[in-house]
C-alpha positions as CSV (number, residue, x, y, z in Angstrom):
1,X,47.7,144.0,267.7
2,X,44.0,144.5,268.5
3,X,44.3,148.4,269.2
4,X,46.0,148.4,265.5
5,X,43.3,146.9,264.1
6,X,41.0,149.9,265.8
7,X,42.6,152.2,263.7
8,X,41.3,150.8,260.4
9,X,37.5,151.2,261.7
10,X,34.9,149.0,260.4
11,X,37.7,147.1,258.2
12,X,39.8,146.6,261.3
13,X,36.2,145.2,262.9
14,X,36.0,142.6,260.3
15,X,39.3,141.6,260.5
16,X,39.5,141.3,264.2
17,X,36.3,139.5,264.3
18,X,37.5,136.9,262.0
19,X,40.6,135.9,263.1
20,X,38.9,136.1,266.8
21,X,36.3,133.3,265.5
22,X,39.4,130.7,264.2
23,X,41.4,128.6,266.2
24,X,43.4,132.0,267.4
25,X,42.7,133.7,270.6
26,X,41.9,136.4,269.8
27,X,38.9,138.7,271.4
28,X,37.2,140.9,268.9
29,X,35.2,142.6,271.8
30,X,38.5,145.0,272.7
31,X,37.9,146.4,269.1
32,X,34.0,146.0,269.1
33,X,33.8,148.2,272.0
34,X,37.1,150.6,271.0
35,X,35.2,151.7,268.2
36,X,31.6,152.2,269.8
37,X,33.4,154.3,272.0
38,X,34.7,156.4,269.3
39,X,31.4,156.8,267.9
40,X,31.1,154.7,265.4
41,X,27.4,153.8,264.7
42,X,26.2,150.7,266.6
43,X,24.3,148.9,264.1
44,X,27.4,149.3,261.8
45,X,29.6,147.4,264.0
46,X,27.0,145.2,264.6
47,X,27.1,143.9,261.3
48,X,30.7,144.3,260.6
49,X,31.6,142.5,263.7
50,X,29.0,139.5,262.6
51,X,29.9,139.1,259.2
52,X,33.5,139.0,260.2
53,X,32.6,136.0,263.4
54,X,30.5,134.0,260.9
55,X,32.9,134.3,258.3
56,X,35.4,133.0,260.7
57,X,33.0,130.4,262.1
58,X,32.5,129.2,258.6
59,X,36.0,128.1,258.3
60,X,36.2,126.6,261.0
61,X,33.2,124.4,259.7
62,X,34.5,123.6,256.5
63,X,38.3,122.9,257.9
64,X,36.6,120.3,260.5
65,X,34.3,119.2,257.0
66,X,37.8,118.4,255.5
67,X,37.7,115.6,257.5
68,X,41.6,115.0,258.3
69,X,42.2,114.9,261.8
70,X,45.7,115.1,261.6
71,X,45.4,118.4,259.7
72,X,44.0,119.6,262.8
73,X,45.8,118.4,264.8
74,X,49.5,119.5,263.2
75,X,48.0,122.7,261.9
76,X,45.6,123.8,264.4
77,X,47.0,121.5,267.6
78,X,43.4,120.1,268.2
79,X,43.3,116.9,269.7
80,X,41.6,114.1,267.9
81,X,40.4,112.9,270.9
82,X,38.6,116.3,271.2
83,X,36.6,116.2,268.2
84,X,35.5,112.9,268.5
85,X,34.1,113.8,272.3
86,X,32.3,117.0,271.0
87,X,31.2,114.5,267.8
88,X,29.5,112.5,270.4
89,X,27.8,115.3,272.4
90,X,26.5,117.2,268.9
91,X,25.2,113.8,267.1
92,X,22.1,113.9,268.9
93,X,21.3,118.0,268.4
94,X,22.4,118.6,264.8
95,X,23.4,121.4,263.3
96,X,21.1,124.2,265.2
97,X,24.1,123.4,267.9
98,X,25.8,125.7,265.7
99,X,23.9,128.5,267.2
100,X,26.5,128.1,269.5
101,X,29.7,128.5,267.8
102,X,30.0,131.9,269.7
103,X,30.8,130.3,272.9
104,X,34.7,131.1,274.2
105,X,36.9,128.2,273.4
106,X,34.6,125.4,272.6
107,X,32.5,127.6,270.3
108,X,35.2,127.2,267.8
109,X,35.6,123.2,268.1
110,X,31.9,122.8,267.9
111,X,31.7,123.8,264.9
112,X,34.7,122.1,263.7
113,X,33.1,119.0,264.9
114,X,29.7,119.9,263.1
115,X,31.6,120.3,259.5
116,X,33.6,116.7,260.3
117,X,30.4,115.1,260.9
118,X,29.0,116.2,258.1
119,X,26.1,118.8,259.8
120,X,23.5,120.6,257.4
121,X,25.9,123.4,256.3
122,X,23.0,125.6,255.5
123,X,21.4,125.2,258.9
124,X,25.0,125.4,261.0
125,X,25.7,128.9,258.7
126,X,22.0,130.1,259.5
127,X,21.8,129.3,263.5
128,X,26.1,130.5,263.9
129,X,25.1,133.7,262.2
130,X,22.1,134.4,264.3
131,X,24.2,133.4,267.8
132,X,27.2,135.3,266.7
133,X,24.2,138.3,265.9
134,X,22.7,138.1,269.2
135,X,26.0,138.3,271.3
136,X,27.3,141.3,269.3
137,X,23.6,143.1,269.9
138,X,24.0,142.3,273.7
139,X,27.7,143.3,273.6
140,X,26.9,146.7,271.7
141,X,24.1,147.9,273.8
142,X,25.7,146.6,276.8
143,X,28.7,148.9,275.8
144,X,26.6,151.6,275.1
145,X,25.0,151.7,278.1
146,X,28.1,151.5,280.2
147,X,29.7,154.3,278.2
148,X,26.3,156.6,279.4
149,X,27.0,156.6,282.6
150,X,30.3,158.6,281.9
């Protein structure tokens, strides 16, 4: 599905970077890198890729902000007992834990458990966006690099 999505370019990016930052597992980095290879330009992807991931991360937020853990549970088979441990671990840092949100696997139920507790929405959007930022800038110029040597 991912090397499809590679085939639509910066669109296919988005895409991929979206679903990768919901409850799917999905890795946006196959495309990310597919398409630096191809010579797309960097910074483009950079903020394709980010805009997609934060968009993503955003609903996660506001689906945990719903506050119905059973919808999470049926829809999104999340454990209540889940939220409520990363509930406990985030009260005391706030919503800059949001920064984050582009973690593997608990990424995504951080910030589910920063919308049900009701975190600064403005601050969790600000400090996801400049985490999900900094690991696409890290991924793209590590790609880059790697691709030099060949």
């Amino acid at each position: 599905m991912l090397d499809g999505l590679a085939e639509f370019g910066y669109w296919g990016l988005l895409l991929a970077s979206f679903l990768a930052a919901t409850i799917l597992p999905l890795s946006s980095e196959v495309v990310f890198a597919a398409l630096i290879a191809a010579g797309y330009d960097i910074w483009s992807c950079i903020v394709y890729a980010t805009i997609g991931n934060s968009a993503g991360g955003a609903t996660c937020y506001y689906l945990g902000r719903l506050g119905k853990t059973e919808w999470l549970e049926k829809w999104f088979k999340i454990k209540p007992e889940k939220v409520d441990r990363m509930i406990l671990r985030l009260q005391r840092k706030g919503a800059v834990m949001g920064f984050f949100g582009f973690l593997p696997a608990i990424g995504d139920l951080m910030l589910v458990a920063l919308g049900f507790m009701r975190a600064n929405a403005p601050v969790v959007m600000i400090s996801m966006t400049a985490g999900k930022f900094l690991r696409y800038l890290v991924i793209a110029f590590g790609t880059d690099r790697i691709l030099s040597w060949f």
